[in-house]
C-alpha positions in Angstrom: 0.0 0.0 0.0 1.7 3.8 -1.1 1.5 5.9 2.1 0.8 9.7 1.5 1.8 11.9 3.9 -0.3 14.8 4.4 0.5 18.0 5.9 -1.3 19.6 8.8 -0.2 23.1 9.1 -0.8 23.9 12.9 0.4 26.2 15.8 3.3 24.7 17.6 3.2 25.5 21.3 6.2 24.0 23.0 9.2 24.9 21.0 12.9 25.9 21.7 14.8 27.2 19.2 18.1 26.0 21.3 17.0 22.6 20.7 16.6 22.7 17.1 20.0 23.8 16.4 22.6 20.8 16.8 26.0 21.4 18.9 28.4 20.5 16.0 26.4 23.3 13.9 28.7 26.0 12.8 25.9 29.5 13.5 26.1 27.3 17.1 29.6 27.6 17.6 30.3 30.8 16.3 27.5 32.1 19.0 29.2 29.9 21.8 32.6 30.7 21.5 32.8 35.2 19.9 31.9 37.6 22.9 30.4 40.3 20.6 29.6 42.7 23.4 32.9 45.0 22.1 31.2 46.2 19.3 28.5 48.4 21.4 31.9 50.0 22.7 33.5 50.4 19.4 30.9 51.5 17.7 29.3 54.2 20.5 30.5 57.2 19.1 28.8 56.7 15.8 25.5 57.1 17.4 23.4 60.2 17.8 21.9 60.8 21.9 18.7 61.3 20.4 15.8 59.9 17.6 14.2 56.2 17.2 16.5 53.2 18.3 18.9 51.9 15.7 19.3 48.4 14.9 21.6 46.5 17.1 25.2 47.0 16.1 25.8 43.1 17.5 23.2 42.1 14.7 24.0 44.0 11.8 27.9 42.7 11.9 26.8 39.3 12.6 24.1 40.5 9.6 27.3 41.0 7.8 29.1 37.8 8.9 26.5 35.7 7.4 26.1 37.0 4.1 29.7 36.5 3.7 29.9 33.0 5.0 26.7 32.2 2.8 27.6 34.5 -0.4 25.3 36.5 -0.2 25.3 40.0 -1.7 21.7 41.5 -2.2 20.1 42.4 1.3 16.7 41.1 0.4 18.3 37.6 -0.5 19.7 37.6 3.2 17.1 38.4 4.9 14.8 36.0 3.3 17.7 33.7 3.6 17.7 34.2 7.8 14.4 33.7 7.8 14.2 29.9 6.5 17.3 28.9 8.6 16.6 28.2 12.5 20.4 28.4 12.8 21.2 31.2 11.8 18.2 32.6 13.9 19.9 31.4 17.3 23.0 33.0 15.9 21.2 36.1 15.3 19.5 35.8 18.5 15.9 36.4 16.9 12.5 33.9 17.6 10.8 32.1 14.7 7.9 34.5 15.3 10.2 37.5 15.1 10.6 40.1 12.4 13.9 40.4 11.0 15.3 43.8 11.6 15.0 45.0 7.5 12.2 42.4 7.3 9.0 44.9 7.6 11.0 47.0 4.6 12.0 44.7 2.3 
């Protein structure tokens, strides 16, 4: 007898992104082993007191990271990219229900 698999698209309630996301996976490591938290230092001065919050400095280098590691050179391709990849998420540090930052824009 042929078996047909049939999909079910439904709301997932218990789920951990950690989890998903193997130990050996390279997004994994790179998260795990870089302490990132120079770059709000380094890159201070080149933000105003004042106006609407900018996006993450940690983000937009990792942002930057990624597109090199995955060849990737048009920003719309990247971010549609992030978005299908749970690792790269975790690296990120964004939920599966969470708007990328140029997401809303693109």
């Amino acid at each position: 007898m042929q078996g047909h698999k049939q999909f079910v698209d439904k709301v997932v309630l218990r789920f951990q992104l950690s989890e998903r996301v193997p130990p050996h996976n390279l997004y994994r490591r790179l998260r795990e082993l870089l302490d990132w938290d120079f770059l709000y230092a380094q890159t201070q001065p080149f933000y105003s007191h004042t106006g609407q919050p900018s996006l993450d400095p940690v983000v937009f280098f990792k942002l930057m990271l990624v597109s090199r590691l995955e060849n990737l050179v048009s920003d719309r391709r990247l971010m549609e990219h992030c978005s299908l990849r749970l690792d790269i998420l975790y690296f990120l540090g964004y939920e599966v229900d969470e708007d990328l930052p140029w997401h809303s824009t693109i």
